[in-house]
Backbone as JSON Lines, residues from 0, in Angstrom:
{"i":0,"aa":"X","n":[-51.59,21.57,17.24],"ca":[-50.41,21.82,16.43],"c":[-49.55,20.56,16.39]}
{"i":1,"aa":"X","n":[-49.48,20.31,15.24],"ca":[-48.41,18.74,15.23],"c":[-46.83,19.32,14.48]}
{"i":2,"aa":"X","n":[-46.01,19.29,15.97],"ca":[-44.54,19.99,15.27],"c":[-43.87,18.87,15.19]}
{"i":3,"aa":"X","n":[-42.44,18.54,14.3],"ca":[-41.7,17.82,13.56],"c":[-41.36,17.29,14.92]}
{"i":4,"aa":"X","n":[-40.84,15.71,14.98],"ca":[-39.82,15.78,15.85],"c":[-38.28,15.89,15.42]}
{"i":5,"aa":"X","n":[-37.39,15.53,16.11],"ca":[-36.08,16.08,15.93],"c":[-35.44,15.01,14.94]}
{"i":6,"aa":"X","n":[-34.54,14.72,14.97],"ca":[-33.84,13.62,14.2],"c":[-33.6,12.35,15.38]}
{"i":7,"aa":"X","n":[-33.01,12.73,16.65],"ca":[-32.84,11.65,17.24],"c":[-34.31,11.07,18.12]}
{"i":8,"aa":"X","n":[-35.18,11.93,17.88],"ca":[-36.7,11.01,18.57],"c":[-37.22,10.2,17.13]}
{"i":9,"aa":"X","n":[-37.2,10.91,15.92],"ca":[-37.28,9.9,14.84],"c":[-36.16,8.83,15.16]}
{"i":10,"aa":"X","n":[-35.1,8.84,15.17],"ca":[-33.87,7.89,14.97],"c":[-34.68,6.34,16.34]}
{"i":11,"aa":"X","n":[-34.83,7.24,17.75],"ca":[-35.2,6.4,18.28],"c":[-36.96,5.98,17.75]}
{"i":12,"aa":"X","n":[-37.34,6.34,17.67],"ca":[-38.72,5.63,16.93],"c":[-38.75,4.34,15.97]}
{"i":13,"aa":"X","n":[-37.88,4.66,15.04],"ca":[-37.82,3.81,13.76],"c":[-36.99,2.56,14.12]}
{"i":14,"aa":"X","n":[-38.04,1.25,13.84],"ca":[-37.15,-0.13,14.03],"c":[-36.42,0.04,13.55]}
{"i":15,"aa":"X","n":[-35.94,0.06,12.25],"ca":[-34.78,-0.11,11.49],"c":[-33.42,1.13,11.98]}
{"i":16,"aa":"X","n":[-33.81,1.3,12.83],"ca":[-32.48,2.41,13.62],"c":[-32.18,2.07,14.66]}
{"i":17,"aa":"X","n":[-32.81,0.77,15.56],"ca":[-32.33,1.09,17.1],"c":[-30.98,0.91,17.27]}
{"i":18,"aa":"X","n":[-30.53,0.21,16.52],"ca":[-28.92,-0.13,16.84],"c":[-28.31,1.2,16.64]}
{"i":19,"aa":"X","n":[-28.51,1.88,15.6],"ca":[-28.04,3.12,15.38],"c":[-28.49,4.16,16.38]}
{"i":20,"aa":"X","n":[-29.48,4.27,16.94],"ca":[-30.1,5.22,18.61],"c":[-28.88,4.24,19.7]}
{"i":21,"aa":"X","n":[-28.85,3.17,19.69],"ca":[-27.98,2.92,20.95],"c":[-26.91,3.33,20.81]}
{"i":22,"aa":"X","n":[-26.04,3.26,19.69],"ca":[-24.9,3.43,19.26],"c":[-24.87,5.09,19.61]}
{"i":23,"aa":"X","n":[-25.8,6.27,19.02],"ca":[-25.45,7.61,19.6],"c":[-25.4,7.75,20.91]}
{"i":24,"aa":"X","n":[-26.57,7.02,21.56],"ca":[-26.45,6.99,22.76],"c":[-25.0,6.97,23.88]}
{"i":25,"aa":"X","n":[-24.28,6.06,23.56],"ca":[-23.17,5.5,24.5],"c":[-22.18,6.3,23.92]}
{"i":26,"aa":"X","n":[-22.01,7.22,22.94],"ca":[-21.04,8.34,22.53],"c":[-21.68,9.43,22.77]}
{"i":27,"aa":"X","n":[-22.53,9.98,23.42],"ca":[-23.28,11.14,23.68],"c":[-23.48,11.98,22.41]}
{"i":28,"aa":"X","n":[-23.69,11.22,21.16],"ca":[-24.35,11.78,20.0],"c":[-25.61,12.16,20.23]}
{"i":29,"aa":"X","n":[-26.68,11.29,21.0],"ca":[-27.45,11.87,20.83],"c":[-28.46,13.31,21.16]}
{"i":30,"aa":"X","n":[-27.54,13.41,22.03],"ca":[-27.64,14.99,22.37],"c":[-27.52,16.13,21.02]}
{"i":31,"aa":"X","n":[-26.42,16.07,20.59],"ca":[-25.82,16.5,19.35],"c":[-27.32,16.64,18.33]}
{"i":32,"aa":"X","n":[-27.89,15.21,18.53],"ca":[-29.12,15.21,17.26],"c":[-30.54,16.06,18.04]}
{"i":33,"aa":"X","n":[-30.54,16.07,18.71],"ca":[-31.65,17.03,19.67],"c":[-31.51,18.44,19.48]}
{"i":34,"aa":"X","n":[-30.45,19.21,19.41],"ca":[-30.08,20.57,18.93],"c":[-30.72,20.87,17.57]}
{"i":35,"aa":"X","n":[-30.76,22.28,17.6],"ca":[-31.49,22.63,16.18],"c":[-30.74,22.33,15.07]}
{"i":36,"aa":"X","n":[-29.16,22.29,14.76],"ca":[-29.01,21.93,13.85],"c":[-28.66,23.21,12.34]}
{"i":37,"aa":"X","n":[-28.95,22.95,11.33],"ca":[-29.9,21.69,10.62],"c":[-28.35,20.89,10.66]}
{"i":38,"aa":"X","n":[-28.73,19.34,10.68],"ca":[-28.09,18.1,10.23],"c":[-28.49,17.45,9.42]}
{"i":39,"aa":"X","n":[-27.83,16.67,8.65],"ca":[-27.98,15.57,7.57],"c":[-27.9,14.37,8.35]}
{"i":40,"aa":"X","n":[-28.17,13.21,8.47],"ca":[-28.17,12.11,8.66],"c":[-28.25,11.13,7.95]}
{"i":41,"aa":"X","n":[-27.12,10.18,7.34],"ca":[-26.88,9.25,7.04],"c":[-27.06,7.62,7.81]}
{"i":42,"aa":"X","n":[-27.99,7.68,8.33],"ca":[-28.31,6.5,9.48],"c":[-28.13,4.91,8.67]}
{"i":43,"aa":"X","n":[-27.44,3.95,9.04],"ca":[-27.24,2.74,8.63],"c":[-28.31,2.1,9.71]}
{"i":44,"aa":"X","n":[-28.69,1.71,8.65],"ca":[-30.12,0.94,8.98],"c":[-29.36,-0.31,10.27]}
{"i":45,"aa":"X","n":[-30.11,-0.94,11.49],"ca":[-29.44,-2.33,11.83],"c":[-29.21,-3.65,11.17]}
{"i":46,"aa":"X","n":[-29.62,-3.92,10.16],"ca":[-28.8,-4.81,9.47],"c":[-27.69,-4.54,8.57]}
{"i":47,"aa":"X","n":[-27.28,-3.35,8.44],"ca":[-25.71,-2.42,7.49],"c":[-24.97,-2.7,8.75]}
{"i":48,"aa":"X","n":[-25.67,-2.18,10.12],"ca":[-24.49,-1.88,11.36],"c":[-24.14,-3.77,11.81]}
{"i":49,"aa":"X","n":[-25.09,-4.33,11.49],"ca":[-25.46,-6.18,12.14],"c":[-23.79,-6.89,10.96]}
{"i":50,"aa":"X","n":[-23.42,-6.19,9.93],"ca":[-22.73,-6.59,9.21],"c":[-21.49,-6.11,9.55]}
{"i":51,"aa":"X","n":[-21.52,-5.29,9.65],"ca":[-20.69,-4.48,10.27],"c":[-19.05,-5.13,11.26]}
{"i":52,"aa":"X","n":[-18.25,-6.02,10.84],"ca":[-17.75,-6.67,12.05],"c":[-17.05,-5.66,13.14]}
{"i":53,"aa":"X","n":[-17.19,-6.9,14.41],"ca":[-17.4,-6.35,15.9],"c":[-17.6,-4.58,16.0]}
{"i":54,"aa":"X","n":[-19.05,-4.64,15.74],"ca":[-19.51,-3.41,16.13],"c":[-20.13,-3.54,17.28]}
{"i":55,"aa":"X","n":[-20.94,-4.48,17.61],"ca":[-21.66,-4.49,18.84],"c":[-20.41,-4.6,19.81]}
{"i":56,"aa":"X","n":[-19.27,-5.29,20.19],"ca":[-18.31,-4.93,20.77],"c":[-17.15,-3.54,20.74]}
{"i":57,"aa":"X","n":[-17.88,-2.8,20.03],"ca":[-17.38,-1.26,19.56],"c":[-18.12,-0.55,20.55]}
{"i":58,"aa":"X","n":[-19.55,-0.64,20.91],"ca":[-20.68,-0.04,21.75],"c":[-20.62,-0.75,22.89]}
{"i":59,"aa":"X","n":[-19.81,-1.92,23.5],"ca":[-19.93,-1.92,24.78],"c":[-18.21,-1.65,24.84]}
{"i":60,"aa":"X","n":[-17.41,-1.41,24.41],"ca":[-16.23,-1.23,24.24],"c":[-15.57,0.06,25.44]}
{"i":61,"aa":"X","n":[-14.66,0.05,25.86],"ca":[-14.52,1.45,27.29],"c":[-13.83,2.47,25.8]}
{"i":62,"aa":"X","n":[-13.08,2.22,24.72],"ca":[-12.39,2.91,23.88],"c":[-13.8,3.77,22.68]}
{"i":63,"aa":"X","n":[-13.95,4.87,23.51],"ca":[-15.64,5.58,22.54],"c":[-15.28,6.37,21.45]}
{"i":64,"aa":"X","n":[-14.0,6.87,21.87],"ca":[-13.4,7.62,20.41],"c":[-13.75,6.58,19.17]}
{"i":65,"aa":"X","n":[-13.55,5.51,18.93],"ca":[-13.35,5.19,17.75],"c":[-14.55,4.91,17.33]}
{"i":66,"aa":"X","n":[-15.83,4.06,18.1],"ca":[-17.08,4.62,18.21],"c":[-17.67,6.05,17.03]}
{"i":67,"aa":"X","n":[-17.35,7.09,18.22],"ca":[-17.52,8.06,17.8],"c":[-17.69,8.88,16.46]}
{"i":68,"aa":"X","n":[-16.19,8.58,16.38],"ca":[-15.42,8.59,14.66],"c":[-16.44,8.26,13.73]}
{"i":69,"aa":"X","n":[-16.52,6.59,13.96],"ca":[-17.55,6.21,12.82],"c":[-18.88,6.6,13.01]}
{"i":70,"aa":"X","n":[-19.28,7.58,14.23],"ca":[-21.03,7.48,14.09],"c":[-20.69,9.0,13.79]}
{"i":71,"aa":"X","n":[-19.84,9.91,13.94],"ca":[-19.64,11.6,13.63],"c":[-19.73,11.62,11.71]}
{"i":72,"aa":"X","n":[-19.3,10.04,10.99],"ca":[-19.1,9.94,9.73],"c":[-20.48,10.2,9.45]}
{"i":73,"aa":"X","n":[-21.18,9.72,9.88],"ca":[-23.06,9.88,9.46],"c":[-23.65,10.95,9.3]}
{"i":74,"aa":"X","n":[-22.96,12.49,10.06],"ca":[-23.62,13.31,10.34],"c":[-23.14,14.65,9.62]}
{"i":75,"aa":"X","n":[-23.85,15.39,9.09],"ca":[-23.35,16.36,8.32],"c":[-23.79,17.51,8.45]}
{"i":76,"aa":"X","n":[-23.19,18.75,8.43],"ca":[-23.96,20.23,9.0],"c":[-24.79,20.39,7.62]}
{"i":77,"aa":"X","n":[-25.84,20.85,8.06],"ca":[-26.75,21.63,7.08],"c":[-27.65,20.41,6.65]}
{"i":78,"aa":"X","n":[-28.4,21.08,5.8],"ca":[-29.95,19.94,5.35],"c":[-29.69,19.8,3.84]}
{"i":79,"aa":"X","n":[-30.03,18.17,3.64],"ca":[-29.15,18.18,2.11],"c":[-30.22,16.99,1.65]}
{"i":80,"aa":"X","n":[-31.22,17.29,1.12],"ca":[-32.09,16.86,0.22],"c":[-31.44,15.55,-0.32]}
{"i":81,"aa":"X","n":[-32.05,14.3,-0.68],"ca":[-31.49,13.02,-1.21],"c":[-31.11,13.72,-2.77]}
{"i":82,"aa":"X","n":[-31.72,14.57,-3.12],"ca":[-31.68,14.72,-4.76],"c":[-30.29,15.58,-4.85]}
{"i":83,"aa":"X","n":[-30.03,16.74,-3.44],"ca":[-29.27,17.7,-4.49],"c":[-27.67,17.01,-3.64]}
{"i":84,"aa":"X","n":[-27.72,16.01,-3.57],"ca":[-26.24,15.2,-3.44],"c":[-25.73,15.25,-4.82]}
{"i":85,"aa":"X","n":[-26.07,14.68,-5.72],"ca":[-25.26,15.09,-7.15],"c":[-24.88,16.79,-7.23]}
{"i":86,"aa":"X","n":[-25.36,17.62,-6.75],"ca":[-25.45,18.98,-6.93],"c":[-23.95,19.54,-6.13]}
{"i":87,"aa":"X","n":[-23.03,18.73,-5.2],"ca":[-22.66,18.86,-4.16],"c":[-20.97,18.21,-4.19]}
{"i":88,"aa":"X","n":[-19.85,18.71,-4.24],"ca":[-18.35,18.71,-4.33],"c":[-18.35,17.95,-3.43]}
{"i":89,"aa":"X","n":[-18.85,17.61,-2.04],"ca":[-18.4,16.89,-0.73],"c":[-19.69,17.59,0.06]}
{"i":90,"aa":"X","n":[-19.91,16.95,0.73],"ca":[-20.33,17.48,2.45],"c":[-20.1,17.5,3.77]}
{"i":91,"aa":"X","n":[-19.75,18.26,4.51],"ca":[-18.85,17.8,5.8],"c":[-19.35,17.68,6.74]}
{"i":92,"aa":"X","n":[-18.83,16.64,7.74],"ca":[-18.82,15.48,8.44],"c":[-19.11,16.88,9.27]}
{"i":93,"aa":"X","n":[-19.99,16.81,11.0],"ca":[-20.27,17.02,12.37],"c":[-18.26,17.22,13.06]}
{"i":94,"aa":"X","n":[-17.5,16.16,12.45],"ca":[-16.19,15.81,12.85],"c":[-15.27,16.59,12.01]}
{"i":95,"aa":"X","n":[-15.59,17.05,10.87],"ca":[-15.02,18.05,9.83],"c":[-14.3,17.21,9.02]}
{"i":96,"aa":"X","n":[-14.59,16.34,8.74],"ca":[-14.15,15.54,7.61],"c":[-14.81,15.85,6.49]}
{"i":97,"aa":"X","n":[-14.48,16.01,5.09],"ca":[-15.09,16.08,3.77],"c":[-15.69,14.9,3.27]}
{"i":98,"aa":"X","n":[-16.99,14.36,3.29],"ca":[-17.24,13.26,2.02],"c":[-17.65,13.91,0.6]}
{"i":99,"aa":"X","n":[-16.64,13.24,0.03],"ca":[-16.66,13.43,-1.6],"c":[-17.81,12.85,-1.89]}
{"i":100,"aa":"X","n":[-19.1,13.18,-2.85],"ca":[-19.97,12.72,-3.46],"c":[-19.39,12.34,-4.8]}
{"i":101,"aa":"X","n":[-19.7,11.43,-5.08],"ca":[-19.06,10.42,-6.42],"c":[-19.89,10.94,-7.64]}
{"i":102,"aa":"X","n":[-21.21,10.85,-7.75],"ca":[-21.68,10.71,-8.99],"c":[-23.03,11.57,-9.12]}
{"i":103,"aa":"X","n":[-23.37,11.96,-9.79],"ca":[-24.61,12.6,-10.33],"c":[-26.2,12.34,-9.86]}
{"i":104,"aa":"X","n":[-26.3,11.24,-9.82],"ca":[-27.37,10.15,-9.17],"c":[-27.1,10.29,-7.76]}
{"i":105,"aa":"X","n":[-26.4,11.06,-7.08],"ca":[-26.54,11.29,-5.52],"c":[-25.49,10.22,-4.82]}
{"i":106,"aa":"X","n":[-25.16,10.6,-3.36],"ca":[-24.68,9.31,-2.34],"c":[-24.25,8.43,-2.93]}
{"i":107,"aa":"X","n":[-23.37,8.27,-4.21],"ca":[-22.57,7.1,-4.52],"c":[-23.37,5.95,-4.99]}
{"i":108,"aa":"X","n":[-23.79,6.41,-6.17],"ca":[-25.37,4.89,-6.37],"c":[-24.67,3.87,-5.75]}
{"i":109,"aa":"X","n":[-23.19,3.79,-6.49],"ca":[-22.41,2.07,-6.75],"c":[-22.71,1.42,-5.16]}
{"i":110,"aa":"X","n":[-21.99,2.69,-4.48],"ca":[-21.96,1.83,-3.12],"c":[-23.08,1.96,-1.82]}
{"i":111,"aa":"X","n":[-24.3,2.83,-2.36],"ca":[-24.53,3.17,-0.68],"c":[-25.89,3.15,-1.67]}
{"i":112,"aa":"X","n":[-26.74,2.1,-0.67],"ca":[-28.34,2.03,-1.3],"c":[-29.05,2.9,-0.5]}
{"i":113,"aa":"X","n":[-29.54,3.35,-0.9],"ca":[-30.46,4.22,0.38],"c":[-31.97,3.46,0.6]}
{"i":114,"aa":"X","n":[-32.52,3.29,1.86],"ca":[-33.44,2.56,2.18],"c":[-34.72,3.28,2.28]}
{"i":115,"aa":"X","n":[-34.81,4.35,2.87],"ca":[-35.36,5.51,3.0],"c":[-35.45,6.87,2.88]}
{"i":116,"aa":"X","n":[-35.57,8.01,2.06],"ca":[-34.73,9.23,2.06],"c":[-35.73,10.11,2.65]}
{"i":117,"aa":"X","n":[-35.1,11.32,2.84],"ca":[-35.61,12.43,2.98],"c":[-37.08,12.77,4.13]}
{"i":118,"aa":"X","n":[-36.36,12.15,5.12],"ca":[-36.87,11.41,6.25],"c":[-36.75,13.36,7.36]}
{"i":119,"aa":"X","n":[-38.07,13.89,6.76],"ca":[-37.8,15.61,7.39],"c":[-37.95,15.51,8.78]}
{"i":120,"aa":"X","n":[-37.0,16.42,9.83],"ca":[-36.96,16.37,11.27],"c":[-37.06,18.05,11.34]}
{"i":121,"aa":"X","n":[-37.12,18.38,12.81],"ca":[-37.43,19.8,12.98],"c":[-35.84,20.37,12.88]}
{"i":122,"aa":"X","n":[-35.14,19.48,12.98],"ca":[-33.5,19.91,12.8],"c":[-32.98,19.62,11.69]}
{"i":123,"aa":"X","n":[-33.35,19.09,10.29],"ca":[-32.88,18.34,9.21],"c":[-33.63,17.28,8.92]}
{"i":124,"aa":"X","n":[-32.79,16.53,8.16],"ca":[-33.16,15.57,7.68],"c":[-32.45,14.08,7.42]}
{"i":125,"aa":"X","n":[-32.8,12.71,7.77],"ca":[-32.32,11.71,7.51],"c":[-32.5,10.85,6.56]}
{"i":126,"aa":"X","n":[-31.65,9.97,6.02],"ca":[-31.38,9.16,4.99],"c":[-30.73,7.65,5.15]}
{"i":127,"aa":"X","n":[-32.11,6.9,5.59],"ca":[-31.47,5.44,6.06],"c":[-30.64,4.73,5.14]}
{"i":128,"aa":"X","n":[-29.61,3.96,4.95],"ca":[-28.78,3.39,4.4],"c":[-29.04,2.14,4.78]}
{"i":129,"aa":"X","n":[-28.15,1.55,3.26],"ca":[-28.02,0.03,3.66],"c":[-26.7,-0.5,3.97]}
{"i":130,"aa":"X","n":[-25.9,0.64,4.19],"ca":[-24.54,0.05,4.72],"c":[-24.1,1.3,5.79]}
{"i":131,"aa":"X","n":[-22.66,1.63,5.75],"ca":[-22.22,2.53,6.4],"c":[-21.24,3.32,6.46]}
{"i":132,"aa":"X","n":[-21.2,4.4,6.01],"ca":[-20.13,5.36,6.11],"c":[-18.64,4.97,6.77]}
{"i":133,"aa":"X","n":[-17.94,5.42,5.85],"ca":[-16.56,4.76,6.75],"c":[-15.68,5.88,6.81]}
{"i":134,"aa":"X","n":[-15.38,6.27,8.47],"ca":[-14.14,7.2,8.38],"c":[-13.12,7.17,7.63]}
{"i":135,"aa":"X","n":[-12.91,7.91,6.66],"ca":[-11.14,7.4,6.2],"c":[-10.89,8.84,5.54]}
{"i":136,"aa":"X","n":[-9.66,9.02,5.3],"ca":[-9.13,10.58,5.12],"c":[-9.56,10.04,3.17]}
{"i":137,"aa":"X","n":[-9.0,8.77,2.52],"ca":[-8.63,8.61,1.34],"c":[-10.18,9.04,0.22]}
{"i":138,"aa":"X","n":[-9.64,8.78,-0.53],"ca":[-11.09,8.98,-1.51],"c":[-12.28,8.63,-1.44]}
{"i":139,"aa":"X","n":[-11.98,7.0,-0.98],"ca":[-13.16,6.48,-0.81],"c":[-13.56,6.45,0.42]}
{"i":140,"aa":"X","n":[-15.06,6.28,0.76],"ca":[-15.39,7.01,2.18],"c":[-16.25,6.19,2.05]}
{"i":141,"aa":"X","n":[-16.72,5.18,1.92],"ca":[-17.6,3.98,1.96],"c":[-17.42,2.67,1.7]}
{"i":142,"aa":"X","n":[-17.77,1.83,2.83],"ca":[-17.47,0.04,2.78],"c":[-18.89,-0.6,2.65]}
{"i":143,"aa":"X","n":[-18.8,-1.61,1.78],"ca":[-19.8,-2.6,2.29],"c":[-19.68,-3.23,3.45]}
{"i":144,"aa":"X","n":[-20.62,-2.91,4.01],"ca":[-20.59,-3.9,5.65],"c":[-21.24,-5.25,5.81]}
């Protein structure tokens, strides 16, 4: 029997995530991604997070709340297909924040490339990015990093 793995044994598997596995790691996210879930995952690939300024001093940082914040932005209750994001008013954040979906074409074509989608786990599903979700209460909820 070959069963799914979870989101965070994919997350740690995939080169293009380790920065993003260390980063749950040292906020005890990744526990969070081991549970059934379902979650969405918005994972910024390590060169979105490598752009990112002083993030790697964010993850050895003693202050994890703020950490946190920005890696809780990635994560969303329920399983949400790359396609039916146009279908979708907002989706909310693990942290209960709302992201507004912008446009029809899904995840904000303008700003957020997606690298990989629909990446199925036994808990949901992930969606590597080429940048990164940005906490913010205001409209816009995404930076180039």
């Amino acid at each position: 029997m070959n069963e799914k793995l979870n989101i965070m044994e994919i997350t740690k598997r995939n080169q293009m995530l380790s920065t993003f596995a260390r980063a749950l790691a040292a906020v005890d996210l990744d526990a969070l991604l081991q549970k059934d879930g379902p979650f969405t995952v918005l994972a910024p690939s390590n060169e979105a997070l490598g752009r990112l300024p002083g993030f790697e001093d964010l993850i050895r940082s003693d202050n994890k709340e703020q950490l946190k914040s920005l890696l809780s932005s990635q994560i969303f209750k329920g399983r949400v297909a790359y396609k039916d994001f146009g279908d979708k008013d907002g989706i909310e954040t693990v942290s209960g924040r709302k992201l507004a979906v912008k446009d029809s074409s899904g995840l904000a074509a303008d700003k957020w490339k997606v690298v990989n989608s629909n990446i199925e786990a036994a808990n949901g599903v992930l969606h590597i990015l080429d940048n990164v979700v940005m906490p913010q209460p205001a409209a816009s909820q995404t930076a180039r990093a």
